[in-house]
mmCIF file of the N, C-alpha and C atoms, coordinates in Angstrom:
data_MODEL
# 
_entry.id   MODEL 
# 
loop_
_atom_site.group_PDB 
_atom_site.id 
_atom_site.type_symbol 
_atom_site.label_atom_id 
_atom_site.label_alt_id 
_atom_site.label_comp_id 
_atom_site.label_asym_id 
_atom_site.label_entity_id 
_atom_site.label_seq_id 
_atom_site.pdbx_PDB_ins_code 
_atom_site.Cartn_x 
_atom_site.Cartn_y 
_atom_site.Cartn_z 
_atom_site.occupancy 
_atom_site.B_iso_or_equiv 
_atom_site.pdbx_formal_charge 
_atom_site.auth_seq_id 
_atom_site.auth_comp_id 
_atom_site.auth_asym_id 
_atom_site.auth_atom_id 
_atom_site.pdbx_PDB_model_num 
ATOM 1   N N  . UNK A 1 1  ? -39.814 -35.238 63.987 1.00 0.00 ? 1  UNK A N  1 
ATOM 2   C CA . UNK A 1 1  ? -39.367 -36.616 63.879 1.00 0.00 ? 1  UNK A CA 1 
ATOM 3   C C  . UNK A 1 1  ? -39.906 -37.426 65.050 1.00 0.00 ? 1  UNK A C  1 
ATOM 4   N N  . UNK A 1 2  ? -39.819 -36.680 66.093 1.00 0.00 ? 2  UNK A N  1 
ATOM 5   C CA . UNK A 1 2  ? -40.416 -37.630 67.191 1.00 0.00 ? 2  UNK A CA 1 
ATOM 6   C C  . UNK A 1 2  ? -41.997 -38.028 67.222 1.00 0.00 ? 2  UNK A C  1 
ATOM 7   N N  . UNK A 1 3  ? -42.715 -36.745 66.730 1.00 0.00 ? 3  UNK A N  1 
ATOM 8   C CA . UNK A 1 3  ? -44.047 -37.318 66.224 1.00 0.00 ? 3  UNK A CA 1 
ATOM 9   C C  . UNK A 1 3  ? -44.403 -38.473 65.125 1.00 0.00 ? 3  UNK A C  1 
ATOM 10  N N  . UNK A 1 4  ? -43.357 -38.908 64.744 1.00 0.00 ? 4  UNK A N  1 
ATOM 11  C CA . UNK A 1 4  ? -43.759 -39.626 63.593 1.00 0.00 ? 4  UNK A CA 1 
ATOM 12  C C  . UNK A 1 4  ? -42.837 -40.978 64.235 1.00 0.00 ? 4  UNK A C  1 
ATOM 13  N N  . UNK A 1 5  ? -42.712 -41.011 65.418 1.00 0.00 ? 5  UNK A N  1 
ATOM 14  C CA . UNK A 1 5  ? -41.846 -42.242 66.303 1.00 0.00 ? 5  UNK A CA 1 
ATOM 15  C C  . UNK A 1 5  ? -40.542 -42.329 65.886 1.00 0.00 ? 5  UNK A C  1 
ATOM 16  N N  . UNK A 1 6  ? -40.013 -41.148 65.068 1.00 0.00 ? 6  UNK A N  1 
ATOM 17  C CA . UNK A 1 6  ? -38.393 -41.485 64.529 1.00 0.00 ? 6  UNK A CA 1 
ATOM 18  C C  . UNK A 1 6  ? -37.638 -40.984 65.315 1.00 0.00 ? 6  UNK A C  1 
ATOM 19  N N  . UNK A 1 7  ? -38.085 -40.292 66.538 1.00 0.00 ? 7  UNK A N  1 
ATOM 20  C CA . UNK A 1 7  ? -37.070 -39.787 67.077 1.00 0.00 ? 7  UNK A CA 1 
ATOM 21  C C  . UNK A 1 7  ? -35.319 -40.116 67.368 1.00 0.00 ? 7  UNK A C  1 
ATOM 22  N N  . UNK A 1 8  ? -35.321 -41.065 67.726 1.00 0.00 ? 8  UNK A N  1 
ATOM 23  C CA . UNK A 1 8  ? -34.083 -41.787 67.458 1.00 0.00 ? 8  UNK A CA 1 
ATOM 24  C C  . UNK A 1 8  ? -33.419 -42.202 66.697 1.00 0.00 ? 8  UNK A C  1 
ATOM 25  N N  . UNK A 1 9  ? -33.644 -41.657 65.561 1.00 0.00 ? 9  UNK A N  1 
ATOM 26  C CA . UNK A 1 9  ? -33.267 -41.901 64.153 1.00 0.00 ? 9  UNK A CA 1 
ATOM 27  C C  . UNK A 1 9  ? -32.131 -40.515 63.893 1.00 0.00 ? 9  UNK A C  1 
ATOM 28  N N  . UNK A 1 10 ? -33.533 -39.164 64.467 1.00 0.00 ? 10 UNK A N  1 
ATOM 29  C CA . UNK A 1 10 ? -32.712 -38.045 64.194 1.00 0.00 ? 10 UNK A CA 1 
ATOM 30  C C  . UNK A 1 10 ? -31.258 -38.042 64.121 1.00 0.00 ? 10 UNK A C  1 
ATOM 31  N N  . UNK A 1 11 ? -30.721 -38.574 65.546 1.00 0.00 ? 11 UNK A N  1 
ATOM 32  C CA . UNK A 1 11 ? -29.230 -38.220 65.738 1.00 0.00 ? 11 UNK A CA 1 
ATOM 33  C C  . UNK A 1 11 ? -28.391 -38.615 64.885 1.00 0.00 ? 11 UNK A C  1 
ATOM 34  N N  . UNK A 1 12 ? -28.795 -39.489 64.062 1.00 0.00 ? 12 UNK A N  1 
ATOM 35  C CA . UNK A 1 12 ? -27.893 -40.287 63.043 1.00 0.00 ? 12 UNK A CA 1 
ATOM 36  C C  . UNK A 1 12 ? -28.187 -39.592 61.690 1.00 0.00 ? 12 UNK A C  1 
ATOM 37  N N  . UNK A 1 13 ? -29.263 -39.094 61.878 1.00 0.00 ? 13 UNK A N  1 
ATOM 38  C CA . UNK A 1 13 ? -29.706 -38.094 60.264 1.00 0.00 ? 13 UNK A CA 1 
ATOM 39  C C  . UNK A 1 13 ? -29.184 -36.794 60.596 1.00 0.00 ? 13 UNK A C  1 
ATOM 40  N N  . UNK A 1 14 ? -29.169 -36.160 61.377 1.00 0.00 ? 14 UNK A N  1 
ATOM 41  C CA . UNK A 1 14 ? -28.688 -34.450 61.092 1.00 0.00 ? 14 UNK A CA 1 
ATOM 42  C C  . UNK A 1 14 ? -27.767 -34.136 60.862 1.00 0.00 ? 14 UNK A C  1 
ATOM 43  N N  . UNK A 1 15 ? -26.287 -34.948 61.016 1.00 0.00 ? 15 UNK A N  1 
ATOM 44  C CA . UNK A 1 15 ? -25.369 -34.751 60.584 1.00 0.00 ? 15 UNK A CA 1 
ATOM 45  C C  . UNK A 1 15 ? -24.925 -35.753 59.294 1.00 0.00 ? 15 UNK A C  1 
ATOM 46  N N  . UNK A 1 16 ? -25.582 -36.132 58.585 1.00 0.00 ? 16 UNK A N  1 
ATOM 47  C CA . UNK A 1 16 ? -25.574 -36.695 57.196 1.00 0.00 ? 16 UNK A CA 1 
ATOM 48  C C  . UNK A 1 16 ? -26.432 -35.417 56.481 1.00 0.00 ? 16 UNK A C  1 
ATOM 49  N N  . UNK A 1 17 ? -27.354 -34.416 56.918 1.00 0.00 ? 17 UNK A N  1 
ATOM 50  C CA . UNK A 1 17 ? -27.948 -33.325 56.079 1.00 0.00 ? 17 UNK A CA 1 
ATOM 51  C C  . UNK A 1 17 ? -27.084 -32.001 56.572 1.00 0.00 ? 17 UNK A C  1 
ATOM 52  N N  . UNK A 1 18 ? -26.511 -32.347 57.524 1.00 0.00 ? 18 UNK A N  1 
ATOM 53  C CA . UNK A 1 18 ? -25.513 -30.861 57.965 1.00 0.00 ? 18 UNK A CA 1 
ATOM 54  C C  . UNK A 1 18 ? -24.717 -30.054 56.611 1.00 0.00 ? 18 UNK A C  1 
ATOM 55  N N  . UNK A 1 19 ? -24.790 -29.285 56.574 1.00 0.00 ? 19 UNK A N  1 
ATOM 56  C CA . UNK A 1 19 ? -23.895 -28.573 55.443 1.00 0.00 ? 19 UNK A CA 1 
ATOM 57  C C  . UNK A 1 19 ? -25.063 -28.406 54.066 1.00 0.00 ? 19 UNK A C  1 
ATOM 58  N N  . UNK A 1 20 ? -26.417 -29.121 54.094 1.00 0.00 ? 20 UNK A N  1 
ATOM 59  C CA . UNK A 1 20 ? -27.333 -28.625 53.234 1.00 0.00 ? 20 UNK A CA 1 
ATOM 60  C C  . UNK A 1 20 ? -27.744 -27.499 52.900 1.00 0.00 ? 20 UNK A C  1 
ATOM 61  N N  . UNK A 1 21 ? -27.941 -27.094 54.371 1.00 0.00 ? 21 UNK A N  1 
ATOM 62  C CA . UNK A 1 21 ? -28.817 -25.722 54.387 1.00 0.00 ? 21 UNK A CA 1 
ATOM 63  C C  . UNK A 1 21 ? -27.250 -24.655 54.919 1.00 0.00 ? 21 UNK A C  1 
ATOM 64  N N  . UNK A 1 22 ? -28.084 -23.554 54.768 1.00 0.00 ? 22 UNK A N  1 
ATOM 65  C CA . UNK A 1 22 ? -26.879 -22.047 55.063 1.00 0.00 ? 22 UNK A CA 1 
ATOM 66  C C  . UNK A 1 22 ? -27.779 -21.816 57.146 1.00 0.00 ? 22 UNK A C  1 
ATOM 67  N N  . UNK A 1 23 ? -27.156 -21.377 57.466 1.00 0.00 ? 23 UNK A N  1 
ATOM 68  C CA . UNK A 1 23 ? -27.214 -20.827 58.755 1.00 0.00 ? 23 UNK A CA 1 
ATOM 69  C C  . UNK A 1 23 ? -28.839 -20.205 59.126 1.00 0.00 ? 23 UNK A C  1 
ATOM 70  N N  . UNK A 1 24 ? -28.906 -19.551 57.564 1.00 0.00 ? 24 UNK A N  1 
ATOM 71  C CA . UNK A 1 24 ? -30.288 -18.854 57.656 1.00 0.00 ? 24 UNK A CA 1 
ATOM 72  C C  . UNK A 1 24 ? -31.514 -19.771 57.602 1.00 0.00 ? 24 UNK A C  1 
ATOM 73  N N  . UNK A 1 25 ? -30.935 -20.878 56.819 1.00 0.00 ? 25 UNK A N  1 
ATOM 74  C CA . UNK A 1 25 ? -32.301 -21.616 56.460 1.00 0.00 ? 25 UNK A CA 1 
ATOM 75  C C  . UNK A 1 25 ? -32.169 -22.056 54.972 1.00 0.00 ? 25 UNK A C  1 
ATOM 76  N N  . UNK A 1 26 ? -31.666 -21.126 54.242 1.00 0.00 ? 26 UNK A N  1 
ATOM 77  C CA . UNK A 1 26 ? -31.682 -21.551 52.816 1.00 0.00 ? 26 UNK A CA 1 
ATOM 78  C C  . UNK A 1 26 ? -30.492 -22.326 52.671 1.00 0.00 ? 26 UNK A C  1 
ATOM 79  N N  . UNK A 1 27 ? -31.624 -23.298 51.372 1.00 0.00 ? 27 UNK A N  1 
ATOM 80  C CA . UNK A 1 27 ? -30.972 -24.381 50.829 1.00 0.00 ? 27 UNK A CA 1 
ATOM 81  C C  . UNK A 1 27 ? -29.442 -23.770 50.277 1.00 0.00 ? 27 UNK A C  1 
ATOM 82  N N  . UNK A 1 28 ? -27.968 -24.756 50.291 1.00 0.00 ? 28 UNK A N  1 
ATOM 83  C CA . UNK A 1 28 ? -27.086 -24.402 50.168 1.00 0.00 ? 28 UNK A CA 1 
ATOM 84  C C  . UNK A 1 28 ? -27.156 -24.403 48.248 1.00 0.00 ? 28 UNK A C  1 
ATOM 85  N N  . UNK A 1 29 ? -27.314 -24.211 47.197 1.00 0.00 ? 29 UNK A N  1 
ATOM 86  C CA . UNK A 1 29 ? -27.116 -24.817 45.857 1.00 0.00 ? 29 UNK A CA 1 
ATOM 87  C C  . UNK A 1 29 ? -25.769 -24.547 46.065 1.00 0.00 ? 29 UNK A C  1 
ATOM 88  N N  . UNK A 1 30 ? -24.904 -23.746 45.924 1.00 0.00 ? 30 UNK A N  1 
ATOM 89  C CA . UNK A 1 30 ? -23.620 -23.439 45.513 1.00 0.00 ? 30 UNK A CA 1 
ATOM 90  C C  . UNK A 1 30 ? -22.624 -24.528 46.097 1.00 0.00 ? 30 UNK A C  1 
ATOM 91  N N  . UNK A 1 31 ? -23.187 -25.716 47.235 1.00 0.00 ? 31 UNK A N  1 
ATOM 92  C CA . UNK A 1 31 ? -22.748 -26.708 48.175 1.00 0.00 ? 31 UNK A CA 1 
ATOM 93  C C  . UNK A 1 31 ? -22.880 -28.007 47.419 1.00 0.00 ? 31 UNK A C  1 
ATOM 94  N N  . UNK A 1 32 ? -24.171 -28.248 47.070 1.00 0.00 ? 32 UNK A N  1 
ATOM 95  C CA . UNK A 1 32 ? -24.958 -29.398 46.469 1.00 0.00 ? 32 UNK A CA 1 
ATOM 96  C C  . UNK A 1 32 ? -25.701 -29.059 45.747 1.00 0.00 ? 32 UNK A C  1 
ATOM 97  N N  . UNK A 1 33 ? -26.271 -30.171 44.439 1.00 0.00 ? 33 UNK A N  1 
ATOM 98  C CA . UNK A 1 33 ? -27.304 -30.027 43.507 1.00 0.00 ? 33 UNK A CA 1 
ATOM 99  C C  . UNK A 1 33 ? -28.270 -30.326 43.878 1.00 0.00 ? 33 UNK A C  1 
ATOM 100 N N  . UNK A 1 34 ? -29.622 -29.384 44.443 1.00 0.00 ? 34 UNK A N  1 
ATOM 101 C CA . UNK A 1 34 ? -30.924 -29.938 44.858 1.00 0.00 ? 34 UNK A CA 1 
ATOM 102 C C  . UNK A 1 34 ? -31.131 -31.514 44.785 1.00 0.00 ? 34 UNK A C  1 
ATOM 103 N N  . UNK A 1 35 ? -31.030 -32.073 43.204 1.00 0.00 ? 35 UNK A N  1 
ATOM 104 C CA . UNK A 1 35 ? -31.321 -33.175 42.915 1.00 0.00 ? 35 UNK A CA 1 
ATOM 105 C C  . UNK A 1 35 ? -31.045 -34.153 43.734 1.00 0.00 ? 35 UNK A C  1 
ATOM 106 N N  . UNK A 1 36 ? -29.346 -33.798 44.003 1.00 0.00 ? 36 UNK A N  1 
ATOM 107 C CA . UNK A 1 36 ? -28.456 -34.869 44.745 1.00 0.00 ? 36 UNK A CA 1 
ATOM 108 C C  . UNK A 1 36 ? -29.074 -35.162 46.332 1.00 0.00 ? 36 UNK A C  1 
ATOM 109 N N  . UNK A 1 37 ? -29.235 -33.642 47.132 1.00 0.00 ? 37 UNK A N  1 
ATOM 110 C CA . UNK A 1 37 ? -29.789 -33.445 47.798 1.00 0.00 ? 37 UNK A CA 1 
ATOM 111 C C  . UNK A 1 37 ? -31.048 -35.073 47.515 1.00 0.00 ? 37 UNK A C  1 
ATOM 112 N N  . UNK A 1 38 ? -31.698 -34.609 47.208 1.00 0.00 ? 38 UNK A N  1 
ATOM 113 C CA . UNK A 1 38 ? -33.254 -35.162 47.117 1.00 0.00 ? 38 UNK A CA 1 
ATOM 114 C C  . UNK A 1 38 ? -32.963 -36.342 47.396 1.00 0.00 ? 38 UNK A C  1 
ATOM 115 N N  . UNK A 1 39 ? -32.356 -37.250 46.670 1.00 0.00 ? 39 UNK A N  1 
ATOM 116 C CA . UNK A 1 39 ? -31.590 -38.447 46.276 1.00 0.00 ? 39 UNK A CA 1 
ATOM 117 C C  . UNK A 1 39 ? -31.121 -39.131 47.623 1.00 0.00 ? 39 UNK A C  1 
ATOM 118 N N  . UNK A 1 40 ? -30.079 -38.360 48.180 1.00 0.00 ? 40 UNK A N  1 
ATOM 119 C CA . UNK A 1 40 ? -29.661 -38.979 49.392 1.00 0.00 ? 40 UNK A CA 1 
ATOM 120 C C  . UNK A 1 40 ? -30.806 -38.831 50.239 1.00 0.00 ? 40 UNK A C  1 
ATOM 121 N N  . UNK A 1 41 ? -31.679 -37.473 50.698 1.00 0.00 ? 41 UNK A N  1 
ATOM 122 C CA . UNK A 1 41 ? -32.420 -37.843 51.922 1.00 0.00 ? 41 UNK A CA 1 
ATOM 123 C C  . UNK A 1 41 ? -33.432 -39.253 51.416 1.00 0.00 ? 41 UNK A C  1 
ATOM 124 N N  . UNK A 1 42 ? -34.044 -39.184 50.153 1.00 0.00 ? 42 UNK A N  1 
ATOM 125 C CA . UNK A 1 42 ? -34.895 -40.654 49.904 1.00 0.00 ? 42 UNK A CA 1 
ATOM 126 C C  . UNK A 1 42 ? -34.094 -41.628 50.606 1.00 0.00 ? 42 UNK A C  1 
ATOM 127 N N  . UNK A 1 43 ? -32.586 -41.986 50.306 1.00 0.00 ? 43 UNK A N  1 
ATOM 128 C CA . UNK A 1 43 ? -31.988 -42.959 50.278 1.00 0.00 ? 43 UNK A CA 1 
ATOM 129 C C  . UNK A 1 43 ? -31.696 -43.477 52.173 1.00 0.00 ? 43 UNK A C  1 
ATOM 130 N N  . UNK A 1 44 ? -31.560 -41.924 52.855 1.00 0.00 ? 44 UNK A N  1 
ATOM 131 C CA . UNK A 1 44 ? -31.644 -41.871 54.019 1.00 0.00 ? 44 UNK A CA 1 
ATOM 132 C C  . UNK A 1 44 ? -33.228 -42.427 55.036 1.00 0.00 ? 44 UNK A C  1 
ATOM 133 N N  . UNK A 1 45 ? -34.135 -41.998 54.115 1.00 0.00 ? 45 UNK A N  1 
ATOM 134 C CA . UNK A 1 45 ? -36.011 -42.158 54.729 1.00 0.00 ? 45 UNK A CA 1 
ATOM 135 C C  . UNK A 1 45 ? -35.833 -43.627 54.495 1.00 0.00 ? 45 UNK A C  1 
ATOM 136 N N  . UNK A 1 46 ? -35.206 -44.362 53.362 1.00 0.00 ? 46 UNK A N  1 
ATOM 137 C CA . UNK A 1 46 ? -35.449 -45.645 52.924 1.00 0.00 ? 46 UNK A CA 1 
ATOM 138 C C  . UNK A 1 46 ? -34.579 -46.739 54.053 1.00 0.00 ? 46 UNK A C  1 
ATOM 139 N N  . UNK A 1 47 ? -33.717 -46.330 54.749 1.00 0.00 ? 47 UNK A N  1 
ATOM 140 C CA . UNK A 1 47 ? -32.839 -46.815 55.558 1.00 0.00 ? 47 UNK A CA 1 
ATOM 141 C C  . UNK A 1 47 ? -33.830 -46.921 56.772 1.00 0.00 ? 47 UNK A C  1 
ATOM 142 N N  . UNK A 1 48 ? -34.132 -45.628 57.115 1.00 0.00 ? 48 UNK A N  1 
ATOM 143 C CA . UNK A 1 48 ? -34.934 -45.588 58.180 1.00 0.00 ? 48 UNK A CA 1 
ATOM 144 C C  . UNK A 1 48 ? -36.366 -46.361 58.232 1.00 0.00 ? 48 UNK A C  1 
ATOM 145 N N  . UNK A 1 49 ? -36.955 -46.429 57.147 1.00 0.00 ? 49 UNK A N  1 
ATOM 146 C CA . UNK A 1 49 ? -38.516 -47.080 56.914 1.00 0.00 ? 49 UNK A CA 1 
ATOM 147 C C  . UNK A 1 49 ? -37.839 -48.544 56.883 1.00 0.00 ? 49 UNK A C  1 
ATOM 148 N N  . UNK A 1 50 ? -36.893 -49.460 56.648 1.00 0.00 ? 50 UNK A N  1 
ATOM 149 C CA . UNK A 1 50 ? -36.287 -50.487 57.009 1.00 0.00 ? 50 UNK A CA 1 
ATOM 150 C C  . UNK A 1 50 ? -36.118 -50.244 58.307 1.00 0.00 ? 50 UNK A C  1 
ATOM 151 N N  . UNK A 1 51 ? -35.476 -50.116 58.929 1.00 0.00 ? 51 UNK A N  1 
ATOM 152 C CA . UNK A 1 51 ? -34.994 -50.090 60.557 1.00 0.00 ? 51 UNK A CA 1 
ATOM 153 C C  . UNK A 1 51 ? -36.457 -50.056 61.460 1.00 0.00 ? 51 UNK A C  1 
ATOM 154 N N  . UNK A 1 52 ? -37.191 -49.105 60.725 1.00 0.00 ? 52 UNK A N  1 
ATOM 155 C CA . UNK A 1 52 ? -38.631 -48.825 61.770 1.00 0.00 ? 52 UNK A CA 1 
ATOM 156 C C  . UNK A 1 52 ? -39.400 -50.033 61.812 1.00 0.00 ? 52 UNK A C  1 
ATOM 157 N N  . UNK A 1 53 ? -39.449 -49.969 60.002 1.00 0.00 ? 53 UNK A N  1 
ATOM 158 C CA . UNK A 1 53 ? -40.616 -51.078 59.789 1.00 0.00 ? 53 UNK A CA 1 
ATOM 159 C C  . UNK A 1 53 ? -41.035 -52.017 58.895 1.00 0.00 ? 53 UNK A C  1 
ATOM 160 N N  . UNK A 1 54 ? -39.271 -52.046 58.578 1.00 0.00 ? 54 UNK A N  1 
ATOM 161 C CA . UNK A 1 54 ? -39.032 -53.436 57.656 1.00 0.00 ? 54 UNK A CA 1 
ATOM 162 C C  . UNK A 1 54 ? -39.490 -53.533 56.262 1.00 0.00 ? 54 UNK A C  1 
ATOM 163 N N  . UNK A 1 55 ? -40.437 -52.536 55.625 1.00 0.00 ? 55 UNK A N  1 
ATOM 164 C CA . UNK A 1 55 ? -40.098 -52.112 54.694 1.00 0.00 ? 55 UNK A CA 1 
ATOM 165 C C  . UNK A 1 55 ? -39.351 -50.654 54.408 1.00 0.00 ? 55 UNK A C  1 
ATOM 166 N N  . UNK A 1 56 ? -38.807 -51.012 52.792 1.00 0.00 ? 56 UNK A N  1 
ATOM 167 C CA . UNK A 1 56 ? -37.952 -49.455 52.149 1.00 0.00 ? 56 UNK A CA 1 
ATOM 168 C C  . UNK A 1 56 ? -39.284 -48.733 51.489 1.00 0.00 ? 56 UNK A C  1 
ATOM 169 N N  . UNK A 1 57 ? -40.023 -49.707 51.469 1.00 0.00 ? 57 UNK A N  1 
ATOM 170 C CA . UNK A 1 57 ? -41.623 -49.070 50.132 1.00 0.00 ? 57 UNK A CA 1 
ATOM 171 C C  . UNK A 1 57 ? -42.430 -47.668 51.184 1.00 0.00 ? 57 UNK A C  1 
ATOM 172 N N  . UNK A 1 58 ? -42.133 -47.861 52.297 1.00 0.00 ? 58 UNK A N  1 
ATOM 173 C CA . UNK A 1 58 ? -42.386 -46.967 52.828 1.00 0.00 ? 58 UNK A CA 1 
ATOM 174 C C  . UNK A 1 58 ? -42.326 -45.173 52.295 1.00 0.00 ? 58 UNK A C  1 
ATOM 175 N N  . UNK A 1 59 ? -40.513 -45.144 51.580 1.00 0.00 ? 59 UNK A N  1 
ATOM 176 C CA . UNK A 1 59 ? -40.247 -44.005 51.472 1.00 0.00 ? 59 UNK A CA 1 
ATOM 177 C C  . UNK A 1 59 ? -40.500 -44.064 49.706 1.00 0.00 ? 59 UNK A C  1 
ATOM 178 N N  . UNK A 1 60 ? -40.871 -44.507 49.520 1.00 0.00 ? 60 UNK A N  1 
ATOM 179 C CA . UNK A 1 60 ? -41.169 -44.896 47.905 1.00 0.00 ? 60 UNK A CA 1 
ATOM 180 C C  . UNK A 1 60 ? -41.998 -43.370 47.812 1.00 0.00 ? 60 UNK A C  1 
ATOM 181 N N  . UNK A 1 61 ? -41.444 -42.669 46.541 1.00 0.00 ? 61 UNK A N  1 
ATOM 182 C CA . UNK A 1 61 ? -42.282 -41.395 45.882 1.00 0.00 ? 61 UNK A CA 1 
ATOM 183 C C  . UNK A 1 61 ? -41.688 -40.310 46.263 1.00 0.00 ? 61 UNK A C  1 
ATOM 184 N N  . UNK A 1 62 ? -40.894 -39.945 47.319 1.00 0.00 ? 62 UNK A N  1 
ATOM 185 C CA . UNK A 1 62 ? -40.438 -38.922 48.034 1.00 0.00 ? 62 UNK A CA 1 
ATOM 186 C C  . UNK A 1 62 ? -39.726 -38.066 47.379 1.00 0.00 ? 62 UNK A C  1 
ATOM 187 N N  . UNK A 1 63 ? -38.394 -38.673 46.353 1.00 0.00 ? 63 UNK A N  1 
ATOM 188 C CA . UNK A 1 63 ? -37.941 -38.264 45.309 1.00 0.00 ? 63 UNK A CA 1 
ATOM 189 C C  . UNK A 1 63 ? -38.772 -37.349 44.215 1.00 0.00 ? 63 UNK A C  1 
ATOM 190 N N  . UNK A 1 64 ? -39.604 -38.059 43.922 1.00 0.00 ? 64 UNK A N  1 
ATOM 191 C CA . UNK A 1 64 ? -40.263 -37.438 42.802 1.00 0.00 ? 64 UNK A CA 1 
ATOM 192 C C  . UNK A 1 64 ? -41.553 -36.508 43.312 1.00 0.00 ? 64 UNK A C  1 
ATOM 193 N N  . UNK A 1 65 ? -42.122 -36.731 44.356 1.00 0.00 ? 65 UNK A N  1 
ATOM 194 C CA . UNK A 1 65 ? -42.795 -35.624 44.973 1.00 0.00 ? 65 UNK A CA 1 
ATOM 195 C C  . UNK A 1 65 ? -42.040 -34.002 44.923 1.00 0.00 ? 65 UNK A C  1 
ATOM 196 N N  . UNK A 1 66 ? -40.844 -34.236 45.516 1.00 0.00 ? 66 UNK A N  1 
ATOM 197 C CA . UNK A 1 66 ? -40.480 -33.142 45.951 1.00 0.00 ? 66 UNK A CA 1 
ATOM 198 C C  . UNK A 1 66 ? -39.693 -32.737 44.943 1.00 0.00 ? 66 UNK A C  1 
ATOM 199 N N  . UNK A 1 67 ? -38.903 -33.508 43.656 1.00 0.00 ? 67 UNK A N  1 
ATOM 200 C CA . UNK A 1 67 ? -38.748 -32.918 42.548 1.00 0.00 ? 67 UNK A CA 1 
ATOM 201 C C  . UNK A 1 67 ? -40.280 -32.153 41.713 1.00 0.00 ? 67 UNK A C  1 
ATOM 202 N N  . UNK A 1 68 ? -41.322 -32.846 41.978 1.00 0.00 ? 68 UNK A N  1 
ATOM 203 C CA . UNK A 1 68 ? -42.355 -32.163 41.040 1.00 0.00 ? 68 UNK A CA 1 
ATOM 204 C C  . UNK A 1 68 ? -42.819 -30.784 41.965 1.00 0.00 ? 68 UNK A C  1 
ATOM 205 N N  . UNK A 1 69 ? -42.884 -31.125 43.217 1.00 0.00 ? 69 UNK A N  1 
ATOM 206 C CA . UNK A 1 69 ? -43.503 -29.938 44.019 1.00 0.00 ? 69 UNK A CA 1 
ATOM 207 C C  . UNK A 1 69 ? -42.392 -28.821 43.938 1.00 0.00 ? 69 UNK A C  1 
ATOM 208 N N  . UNK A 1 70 ? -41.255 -28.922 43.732 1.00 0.00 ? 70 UNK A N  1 
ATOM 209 C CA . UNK A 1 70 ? -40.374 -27.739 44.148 1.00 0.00 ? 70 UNK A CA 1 
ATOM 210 C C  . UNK A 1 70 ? -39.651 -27.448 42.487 1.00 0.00 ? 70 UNK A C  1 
ATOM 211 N N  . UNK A 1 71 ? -40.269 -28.177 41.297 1.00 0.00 ? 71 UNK A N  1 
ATOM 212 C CA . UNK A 1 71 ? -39.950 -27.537 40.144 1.00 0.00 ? 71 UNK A CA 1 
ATOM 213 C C  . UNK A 1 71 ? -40.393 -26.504 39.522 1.00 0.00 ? 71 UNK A C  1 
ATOM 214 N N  . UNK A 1 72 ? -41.676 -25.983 40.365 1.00 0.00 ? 72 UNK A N  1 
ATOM 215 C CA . UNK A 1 72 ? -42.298 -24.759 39.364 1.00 0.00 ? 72 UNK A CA 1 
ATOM 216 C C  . UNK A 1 72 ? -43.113 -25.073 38.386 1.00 0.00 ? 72 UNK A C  1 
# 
């Protein structure tokens, strides 16, 4: 995050994704529905690409990237 100048963003994002993942690393499903998952972090990148840089079009596609890349 800090490479990409968001660093200061982090602190306000890791505990809005806390409880996603399991301890190990893997995604929680039995917690949340991937989908939902997906949904909020877009909705979270879109907050942030406003705050950085005044546009939301920034995070535009993210959703559907990572639904197509992680469907198989």
């Amino acid at each position: 995050m800090g490479q990409l100048g968001l660093g200061r963003q982090f602190g306000r994002l890791a505990p809005q994704l806390d409880g996603a993942f399991r301890a190990d690393g893997v995604f929680a499903h039995d917690r949340l529905r991937f989908v939902d998952f997906v949904d909020d972090v877009e909705d979270l990148l879109e907050d942030v690409a406003w705050q950085e840089q005044g546009d939301k079009k920034a995070a535009d596609g993210f959703e559907e990237f990572m639904l197509q890349h992680y469907s198989g």
